[in-house]
Kinemage of the C-alpha trace (Angstrom):
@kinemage 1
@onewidth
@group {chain A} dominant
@subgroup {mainchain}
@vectorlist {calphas} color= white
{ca unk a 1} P 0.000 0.000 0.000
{ca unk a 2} L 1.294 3.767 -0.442
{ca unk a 3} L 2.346 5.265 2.898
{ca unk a 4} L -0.995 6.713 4.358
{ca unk a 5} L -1.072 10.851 4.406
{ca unk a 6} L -1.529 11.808 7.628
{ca unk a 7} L -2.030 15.590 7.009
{ca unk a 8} L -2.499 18.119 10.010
{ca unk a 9} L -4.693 16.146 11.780
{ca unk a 10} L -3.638 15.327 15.425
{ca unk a 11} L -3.443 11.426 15.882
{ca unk a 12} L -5.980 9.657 17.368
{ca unk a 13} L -5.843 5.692 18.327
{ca unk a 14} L -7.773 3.860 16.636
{ca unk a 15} L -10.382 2.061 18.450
{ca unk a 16} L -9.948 -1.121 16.265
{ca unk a 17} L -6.240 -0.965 18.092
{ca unk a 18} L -7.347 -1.524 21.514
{ca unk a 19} L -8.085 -4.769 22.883
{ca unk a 20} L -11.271 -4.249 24.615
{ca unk a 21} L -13.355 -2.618 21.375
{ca unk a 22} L -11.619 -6.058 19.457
{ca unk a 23} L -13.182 -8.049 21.741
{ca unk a 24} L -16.425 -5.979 21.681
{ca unk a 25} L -16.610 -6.462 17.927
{ca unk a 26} L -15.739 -10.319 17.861
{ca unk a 27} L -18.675 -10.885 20.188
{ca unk a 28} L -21.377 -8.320 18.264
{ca unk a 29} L -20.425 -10.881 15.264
{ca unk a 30} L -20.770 -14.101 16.751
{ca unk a 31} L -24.066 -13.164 18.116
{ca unk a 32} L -24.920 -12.298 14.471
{ca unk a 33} L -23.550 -15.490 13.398
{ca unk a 34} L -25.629 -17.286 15.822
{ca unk a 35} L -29.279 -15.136 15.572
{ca unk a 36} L -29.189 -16.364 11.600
{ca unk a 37} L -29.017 -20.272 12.396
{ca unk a 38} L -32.658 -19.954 12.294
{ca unk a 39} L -32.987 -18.653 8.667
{ca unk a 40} L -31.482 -22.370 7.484
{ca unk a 41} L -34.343 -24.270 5.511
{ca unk a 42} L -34.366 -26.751 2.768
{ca unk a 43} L -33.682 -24.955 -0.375
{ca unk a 44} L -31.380 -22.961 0.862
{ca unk a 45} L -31.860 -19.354 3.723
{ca unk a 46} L -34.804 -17.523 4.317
{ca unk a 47} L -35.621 -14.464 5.997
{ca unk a 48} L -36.309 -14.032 9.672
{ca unk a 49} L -39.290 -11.665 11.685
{ca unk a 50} L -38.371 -9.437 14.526
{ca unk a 51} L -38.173 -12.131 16.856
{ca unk a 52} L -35.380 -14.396 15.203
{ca unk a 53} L -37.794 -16.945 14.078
{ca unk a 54} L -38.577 -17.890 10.528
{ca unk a 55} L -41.066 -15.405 8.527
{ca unk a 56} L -41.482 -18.266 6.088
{ca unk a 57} L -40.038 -21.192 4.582
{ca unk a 58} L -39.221 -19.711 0.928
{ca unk a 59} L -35.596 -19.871 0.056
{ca unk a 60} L -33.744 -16.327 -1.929
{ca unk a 61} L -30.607 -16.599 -3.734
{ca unk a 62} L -29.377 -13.185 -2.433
{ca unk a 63} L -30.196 -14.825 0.964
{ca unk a 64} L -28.654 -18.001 0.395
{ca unk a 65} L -25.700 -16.319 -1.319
{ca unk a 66} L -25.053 -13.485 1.526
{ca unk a 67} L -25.119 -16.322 3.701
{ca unk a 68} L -22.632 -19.019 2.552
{ca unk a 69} L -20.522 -15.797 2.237
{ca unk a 70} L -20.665 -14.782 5.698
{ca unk a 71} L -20.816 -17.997 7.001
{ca unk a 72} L -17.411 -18.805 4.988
{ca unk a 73} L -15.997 -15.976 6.300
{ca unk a 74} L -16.542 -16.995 9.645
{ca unk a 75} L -14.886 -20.188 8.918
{ca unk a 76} L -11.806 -19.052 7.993
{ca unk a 77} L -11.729 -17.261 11.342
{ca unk a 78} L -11.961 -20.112 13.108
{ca unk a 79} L -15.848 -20.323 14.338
{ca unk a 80} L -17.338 -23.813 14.992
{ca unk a 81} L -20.514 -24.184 13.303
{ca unk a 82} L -20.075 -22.460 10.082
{ca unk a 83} L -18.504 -24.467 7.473
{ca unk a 84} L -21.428 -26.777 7.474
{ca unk a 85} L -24.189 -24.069 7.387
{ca unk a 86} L -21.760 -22.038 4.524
{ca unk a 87} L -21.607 -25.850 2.149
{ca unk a 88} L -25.445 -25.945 2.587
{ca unk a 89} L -25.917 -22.787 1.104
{ca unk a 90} L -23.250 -24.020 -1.348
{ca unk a 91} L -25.138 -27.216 -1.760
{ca unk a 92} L -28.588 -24.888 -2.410
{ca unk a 93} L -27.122 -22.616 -5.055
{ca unk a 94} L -25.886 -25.727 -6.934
{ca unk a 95} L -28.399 -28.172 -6.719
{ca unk a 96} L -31.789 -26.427 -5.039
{ca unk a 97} L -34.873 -24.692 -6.807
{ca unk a 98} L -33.081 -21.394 -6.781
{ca unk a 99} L -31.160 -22.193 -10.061
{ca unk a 100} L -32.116 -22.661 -13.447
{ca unk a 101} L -31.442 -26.126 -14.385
{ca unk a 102} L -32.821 -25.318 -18.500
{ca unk a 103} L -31.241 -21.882 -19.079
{ca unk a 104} L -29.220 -21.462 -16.277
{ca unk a 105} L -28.360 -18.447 -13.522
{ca unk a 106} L -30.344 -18.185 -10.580
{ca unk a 107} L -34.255 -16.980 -10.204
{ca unk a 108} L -34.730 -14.750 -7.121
{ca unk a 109} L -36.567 -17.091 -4.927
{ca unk a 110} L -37.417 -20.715 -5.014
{ca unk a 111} L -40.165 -21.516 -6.753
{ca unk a 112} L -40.892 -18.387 -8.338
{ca unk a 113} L -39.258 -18.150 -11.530
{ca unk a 114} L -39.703 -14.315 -12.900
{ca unk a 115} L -36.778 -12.516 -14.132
{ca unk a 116} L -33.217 -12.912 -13.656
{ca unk a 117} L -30.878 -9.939 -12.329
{ca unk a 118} L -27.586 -8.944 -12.150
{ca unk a 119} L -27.958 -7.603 -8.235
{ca unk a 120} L -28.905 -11.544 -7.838
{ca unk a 121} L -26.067 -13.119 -9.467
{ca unk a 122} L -23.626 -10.518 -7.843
{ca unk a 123} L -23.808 -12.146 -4.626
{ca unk a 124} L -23.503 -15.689 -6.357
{ca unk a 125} L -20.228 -14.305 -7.470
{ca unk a 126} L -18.926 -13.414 -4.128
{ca unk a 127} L -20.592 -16.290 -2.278
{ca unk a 128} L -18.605 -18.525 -5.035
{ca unk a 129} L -15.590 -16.380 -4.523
{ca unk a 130} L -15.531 -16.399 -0.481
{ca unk a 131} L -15.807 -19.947 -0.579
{ca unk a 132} L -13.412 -20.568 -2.801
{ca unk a 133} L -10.908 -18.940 -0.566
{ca unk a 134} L -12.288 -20.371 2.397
{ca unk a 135} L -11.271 -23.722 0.683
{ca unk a 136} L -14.816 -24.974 1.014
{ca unk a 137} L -16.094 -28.358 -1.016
{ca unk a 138} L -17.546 -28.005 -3.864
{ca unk a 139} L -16.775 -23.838 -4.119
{ca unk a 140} L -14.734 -24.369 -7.426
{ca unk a 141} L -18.308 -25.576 -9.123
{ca unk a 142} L -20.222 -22.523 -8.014
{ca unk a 143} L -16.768 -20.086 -9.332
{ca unk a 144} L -16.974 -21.793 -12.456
{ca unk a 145} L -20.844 -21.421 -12.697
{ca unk a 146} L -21.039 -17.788 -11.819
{ca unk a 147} L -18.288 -17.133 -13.978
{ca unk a 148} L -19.749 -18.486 -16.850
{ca unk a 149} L -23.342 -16.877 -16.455
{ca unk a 150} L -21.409 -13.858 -15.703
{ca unk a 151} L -19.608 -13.708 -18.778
{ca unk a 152} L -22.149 -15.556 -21.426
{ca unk a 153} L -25.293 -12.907 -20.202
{ca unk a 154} L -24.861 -10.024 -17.623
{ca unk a 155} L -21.103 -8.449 -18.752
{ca unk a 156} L -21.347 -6.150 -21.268
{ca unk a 157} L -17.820 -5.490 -22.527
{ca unk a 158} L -18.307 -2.775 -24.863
{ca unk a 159} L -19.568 -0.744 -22.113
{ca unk a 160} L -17.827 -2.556 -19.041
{ca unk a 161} L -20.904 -2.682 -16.922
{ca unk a 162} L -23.568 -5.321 -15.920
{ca unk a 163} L -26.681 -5.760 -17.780
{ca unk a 164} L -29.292 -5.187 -15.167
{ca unk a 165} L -32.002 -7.827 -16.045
{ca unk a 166} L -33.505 -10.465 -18.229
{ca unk a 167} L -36.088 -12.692 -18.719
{ca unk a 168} L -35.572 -16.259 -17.083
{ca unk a 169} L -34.800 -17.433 -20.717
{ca unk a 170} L -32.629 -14.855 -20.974
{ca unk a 171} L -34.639 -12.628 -23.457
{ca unk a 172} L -35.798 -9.319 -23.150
{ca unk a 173} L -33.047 -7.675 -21.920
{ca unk a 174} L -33.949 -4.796 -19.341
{ca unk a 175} L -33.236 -1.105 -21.185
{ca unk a 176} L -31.838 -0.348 -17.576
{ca unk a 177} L -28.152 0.751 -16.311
{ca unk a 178} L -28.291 1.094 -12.509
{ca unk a 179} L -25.490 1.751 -9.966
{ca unk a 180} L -26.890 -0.510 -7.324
{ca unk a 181} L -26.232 -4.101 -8.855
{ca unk a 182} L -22.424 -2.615 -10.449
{ca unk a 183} L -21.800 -1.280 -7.288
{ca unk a 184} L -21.835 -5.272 -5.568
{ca unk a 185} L -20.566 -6.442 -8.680
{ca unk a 186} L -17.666 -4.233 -8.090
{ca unk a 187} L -17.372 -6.652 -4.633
{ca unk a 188} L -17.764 -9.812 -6.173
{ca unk a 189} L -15.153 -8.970 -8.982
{ca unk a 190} L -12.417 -7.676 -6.435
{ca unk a 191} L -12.918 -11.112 -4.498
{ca unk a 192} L -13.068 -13.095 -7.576
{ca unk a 193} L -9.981 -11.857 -8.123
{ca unk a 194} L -8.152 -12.509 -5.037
{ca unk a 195} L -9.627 -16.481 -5.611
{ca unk a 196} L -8.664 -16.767 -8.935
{ca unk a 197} L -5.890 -14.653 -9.075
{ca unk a 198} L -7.049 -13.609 -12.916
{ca unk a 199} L -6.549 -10.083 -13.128
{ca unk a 200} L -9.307 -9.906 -15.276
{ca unk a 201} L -11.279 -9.296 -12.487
{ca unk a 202} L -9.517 -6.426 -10.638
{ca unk a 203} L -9.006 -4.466 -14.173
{ca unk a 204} L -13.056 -4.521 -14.678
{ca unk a 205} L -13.037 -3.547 -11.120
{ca unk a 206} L -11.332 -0.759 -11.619
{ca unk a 207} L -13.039 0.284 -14.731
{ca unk a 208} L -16.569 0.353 -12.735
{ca unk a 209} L -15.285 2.257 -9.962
{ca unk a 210} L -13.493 4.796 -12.504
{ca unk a 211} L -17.252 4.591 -14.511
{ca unk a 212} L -19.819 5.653 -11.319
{ca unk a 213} L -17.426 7.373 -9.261
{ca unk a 214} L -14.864 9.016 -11.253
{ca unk a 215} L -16.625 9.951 -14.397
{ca unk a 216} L -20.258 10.487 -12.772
{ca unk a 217} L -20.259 10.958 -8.736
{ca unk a 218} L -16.809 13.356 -8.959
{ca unk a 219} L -18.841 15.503 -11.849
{ca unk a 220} L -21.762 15.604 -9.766
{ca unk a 221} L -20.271 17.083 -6.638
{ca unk a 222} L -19.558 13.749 -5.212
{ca unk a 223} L -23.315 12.440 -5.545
{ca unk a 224} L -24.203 10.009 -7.456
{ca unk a 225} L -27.311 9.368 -9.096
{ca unk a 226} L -28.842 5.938 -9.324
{ca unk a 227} L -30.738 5.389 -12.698
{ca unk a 228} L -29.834 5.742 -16.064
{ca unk a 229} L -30.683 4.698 -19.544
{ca unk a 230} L -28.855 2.333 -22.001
{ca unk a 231} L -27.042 5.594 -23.018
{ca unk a 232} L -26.288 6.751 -19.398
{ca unk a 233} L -28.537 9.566 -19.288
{ca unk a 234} L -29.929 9.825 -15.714
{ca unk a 235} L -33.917 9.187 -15.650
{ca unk a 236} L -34.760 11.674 -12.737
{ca unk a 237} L -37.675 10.761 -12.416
{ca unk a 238} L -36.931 6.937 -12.169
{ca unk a 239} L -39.425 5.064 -9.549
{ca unk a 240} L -40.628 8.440 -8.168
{ca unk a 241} L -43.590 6.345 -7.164
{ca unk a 242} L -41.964 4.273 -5.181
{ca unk a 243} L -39.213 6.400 -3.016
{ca unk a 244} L -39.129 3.344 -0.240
{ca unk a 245} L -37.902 0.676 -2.869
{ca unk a 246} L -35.660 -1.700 -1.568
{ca unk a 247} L -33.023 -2.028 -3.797
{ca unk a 248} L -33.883 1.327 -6.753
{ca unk a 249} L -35.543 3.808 -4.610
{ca unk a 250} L -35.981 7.428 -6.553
{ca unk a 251} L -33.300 9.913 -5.769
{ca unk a 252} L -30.492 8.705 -4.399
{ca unk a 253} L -28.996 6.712 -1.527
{ca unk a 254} L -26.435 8.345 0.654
{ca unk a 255} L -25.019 4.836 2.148
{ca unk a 256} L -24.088 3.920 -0.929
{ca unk a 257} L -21.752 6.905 -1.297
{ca unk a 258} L -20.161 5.579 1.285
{ca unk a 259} L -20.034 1.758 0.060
{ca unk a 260} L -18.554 3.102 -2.746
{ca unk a 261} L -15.720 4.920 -1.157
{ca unk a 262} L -14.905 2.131 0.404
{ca unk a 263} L -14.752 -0.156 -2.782
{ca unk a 264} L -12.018 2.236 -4.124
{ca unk a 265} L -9.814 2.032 -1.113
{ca unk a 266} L -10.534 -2.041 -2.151
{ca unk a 267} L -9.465 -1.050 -5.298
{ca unk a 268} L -6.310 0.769 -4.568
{ca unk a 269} L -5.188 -1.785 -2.171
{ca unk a 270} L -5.743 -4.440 -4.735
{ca unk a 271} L -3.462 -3.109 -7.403
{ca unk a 272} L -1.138 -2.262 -4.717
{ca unk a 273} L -0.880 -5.558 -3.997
{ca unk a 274} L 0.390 -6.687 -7.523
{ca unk a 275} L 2.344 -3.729 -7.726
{ca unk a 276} L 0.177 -1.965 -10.065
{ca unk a 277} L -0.216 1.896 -10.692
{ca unk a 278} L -2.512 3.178 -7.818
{ca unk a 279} L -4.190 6.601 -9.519
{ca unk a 280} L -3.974 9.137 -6.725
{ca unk a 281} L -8.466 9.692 -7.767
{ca unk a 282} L -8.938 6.824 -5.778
{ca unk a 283} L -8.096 8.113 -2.976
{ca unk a 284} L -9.309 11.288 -3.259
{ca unk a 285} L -12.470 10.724 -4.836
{ca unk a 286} L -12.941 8.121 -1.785
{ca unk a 287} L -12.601 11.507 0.760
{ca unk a 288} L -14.847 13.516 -1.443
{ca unk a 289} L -18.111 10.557 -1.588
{ca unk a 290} L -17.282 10.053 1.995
{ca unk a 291} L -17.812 13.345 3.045
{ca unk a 292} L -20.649 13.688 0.708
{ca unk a 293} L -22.265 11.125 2.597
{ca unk a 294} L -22.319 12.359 5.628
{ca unk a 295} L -22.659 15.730 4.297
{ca unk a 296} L -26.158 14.516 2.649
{ca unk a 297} L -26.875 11.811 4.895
{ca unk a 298} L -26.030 12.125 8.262
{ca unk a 299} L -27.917 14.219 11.553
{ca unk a 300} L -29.895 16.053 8.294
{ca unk a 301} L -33.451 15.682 9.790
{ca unk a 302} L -31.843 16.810 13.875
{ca unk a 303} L -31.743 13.626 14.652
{ca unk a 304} L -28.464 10.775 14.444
{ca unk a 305} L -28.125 8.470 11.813
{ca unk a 306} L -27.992 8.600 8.355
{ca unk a 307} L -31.023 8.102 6.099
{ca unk a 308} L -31.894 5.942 3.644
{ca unk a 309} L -32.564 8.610 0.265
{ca unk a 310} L -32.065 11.954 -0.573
{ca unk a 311} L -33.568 13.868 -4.149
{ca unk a 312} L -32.361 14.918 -7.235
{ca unk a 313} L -31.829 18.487 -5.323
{ca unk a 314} L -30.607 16.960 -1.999
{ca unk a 315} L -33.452 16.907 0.092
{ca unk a 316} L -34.263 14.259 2.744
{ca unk a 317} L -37.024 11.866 1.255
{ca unk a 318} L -36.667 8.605 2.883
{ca unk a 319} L -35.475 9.595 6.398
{ca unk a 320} L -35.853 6.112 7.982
{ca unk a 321} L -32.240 4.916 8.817
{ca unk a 322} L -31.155 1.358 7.529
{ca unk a 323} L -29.035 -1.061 9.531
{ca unk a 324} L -26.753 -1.660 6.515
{ca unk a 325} L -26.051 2.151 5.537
{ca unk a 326} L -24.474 2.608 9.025
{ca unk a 327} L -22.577 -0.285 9.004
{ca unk a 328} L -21.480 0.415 5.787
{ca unk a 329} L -20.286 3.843 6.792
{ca unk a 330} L -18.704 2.884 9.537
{ca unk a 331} L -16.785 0.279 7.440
{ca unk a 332} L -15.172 3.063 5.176
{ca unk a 333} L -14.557 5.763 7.744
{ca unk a 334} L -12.446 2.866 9.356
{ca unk a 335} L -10.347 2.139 5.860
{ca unk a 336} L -10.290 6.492 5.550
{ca unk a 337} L -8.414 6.528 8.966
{ca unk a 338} L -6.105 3.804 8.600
{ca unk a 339} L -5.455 5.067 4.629
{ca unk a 340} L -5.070 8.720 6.128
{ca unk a 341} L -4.714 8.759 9.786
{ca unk a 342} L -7.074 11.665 9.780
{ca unk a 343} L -8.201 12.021 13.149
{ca unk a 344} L -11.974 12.810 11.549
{ca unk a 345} L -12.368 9.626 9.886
{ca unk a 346} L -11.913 7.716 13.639
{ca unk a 347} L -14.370 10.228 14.884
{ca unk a 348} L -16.485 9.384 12.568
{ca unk a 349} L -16.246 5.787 13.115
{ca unk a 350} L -16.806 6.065 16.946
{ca unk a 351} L -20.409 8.188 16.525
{ca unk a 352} L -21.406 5.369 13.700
{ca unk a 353} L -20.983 2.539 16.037
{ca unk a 354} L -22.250 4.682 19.265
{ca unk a 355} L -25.604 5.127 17.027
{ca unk a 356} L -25.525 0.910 15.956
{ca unk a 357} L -24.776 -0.160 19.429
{ca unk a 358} L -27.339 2.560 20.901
{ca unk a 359} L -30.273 1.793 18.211
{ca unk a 360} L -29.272 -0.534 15.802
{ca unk a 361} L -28.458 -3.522 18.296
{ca unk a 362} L -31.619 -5.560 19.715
{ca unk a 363} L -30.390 -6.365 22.691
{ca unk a 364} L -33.344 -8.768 23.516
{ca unk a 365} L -34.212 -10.810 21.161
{ca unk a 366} L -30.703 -10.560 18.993
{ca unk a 367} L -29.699 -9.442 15.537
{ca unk a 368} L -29.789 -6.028 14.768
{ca unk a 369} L -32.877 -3.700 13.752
{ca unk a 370} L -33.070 -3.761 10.004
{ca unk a 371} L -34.361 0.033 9.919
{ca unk a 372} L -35.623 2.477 12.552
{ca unk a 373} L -37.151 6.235 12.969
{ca unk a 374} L -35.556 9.065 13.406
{ca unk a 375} L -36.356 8.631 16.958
{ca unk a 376} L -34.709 4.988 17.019
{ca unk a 377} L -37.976 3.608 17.236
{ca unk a 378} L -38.677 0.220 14.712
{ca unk a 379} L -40.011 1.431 11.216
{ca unk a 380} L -40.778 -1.020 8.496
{ca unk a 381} L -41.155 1.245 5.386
{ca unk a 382} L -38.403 -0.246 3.551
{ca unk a 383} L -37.516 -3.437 5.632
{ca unk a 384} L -40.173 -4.930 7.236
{ca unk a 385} L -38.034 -8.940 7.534
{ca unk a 386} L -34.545 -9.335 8.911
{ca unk a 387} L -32.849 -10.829 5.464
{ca unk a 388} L -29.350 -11.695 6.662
{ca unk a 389} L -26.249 -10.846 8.451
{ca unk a 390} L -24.613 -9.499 5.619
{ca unk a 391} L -23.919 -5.931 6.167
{ca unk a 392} L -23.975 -5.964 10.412
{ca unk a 393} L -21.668 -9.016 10.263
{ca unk a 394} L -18.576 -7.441 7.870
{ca unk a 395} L -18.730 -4.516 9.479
{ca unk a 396} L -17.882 -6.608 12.684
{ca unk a 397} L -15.059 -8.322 10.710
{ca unk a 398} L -13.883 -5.246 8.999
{ca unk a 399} L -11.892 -3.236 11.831
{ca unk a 400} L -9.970 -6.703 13.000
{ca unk a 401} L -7.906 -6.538 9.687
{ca unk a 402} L -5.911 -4.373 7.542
{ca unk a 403} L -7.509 -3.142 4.182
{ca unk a 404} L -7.504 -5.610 1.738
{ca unk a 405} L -9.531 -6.164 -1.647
{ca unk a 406} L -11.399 -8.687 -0.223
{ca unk a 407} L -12.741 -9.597 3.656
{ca unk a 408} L -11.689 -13.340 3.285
{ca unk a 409} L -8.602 -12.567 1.433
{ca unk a 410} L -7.056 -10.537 4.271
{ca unk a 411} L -8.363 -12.956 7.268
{ca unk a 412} L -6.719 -15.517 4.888
């Protein structure tokens, strides 16, 4: 990695440094790890209620494929109990009613058929990818079978972006670009590439990072808009009737400025790694979506937390505050510090886990609150089900380990 730039900031020890917030962390996550048990059924995972139990017995591939990552994760760090739960999800997305046996891919739930999308098969890549690394049976099939979807259907090369969606015969192609599904495919890639070690991976990485935050977020004052047409002009007005949408809400989504900051830190510590150019705009533009976020997102209504959308002009819209746009915040202000050593970046890590361990953590029944009011009390606008353990448990794992392109990479 370059040396960080520590600037005029006084230093400030990181949190993730001292033993007892460690320890702190390690536990929040193995709680996590054990709440989700429950969401283990035949096909596959399923999605819990407020009380840790299952809401229902219908299998999703983001689900299944969130979990077997997570759950891989964990077993590279050691946890009892998670290998088998991370090769059942393996065993689902091969073999179970969430994939395609005629045309191939993955439908979104089992049983249901309907279209097939790229946000979908962007966790089958990392799911495949984590488990590859985490050396679990029967991981290389999945690689290869993401891979190959991947590359037959969803990449478009000419424009080095994901096709967002397709019929489940893979007509009817969806006259769509969105951030949203690029910016996970952006995670899958960078892990694919630390289990394959093809750089093929990394450079398309790098070109979607270079695409949504270089070329559109840095023009746009560091905000970046969700929706566009197949010839990338922003559609404005995109879902306007449906501003609580789970994963293309209209306007646009301040936690996701901040996932994306962290993805190029991911980025510049990947070609780092191989000893490739690291363009001093990944850095920077990392800083400038960062700040953005919380600029946009954070405290705007008087209240803590950030919020879940903003408008075309900046305005809160959605002002319910998700579990996963804190923890992804928190996530990058922690890479910020230990890329910069600003003394800002740990600040803002320590008021984004003060807010999660003050309103995001249910401290009675277990798991976190998927989304609450400004007033911290339980709102269900956007997520009425607890999904997974994707987002609370990385940002758990994140702090315990240098930056690295990947979270199972650097544990490994």
């Amino acid at each position: 990695m370059p040396e960080p730039s520590r600037g005029n900031d006084e230093q400030m020890t990181r949190w993730s440094d001292r033993q007892g917030h460690r320890h702190w962390l390690m536990m929040r996550g193995q709680e996590l790890l054990a709440h989700y048990r429950k969401a283990r059924v035949e096909g596959g995972f399923a999605a819990l209620d407020d009380d840790g139990n299952l809401a229902g017995q219908t299998a999703k591939t983001i689900i299944t494929a969130r979990m077997v990552h997570c759950y891989s994760i964990a077993s590279l760090m050691g946890v009892p109990g998670a290998a088998p739960l991370a090769d059942h999800g393996l065993d689902a997305l091969l073999e179970g009613p969430l994939r395609d046996p005629q045309n191939g891919g993955w439908f979104q739930q089992d049983g249901k058929g309907g279209r097939k999308n790229a946000y979908v098969h962007a966790f089958v890549v990392l799911a495949s990818a984590t488990a590859v690394i985490a050396r679990r049976p029967r991981a290389i099939e999945l690689c290869e079978a993401a891979t190959s979807i991947t590359e037959e259907h969803f990449w478009l090369a000419d424009e080095g972006v994901m096709a967002p969606s397709f019929a489940a015969d893979w007509t009817d192609p969806e006259p769509y670009r969105g951030a949203n599904a690029n910016m996970h495919t952006t995670e899958g890639f960078l892990a694919m590439a630390d289990a394959t070690g093809d750089d093929v991976w990394l450079t398309r990485a790098v070109g979607l990072v270079r695409r949504f935050v270089h070329d559109i977020a840095r023009l746009n004052n560091y905000t970046l808009p969700e929706h566009f047409d197949p010839d990338w002009r922003v559609l404005p007005d995109y879902n306007r009737d449906k501003p609580a949408d789970d994963l293309r809400p209209w306007g646009m989504t301040p936690g996701h400025f901040a996932e994306w900051a962290g993805l190029l830190l991911k980025v510049e510590c990947a070609l780092a790694a191989r000893e490739q150019p690291t363009p001093e705009w990944l850095l920077n533009d990392a800083i400038g979506l960062f700040d953005s976020a919380m600029e946009h997102g954070w405290n705007v209504d008087g209240a803590p937390g950030m919020i879940y959308t903003i408008g075309n002009d900046l305005e809160a819209i959605v002002t319910n505050r998700p579990w996963w746009v804190q923890a992804e915040a928190a996530n990058t202000a922690y890479m910020l510090h230990c890329r910069t050593g600003q003394t800002r970046f740990e600040s803002a890590y320590r008021m984004l886990w003060d807010y999660i361990a003050d309103t995001l953590i249910d401290r009675s029944k277990g798991g976190w609150w998927p989304e609450v009011d400004r007033k911290g009390n339980r709102s269900r606008r956007v997520y009425p089900l607890r999904d997974d353990l994707y987002h609370a448990y990385q940002a758990t794992v994140t702090p315990l380990f240098p930056i690295s392109a990947s979270i199972a990479h650097g544990i490994k």
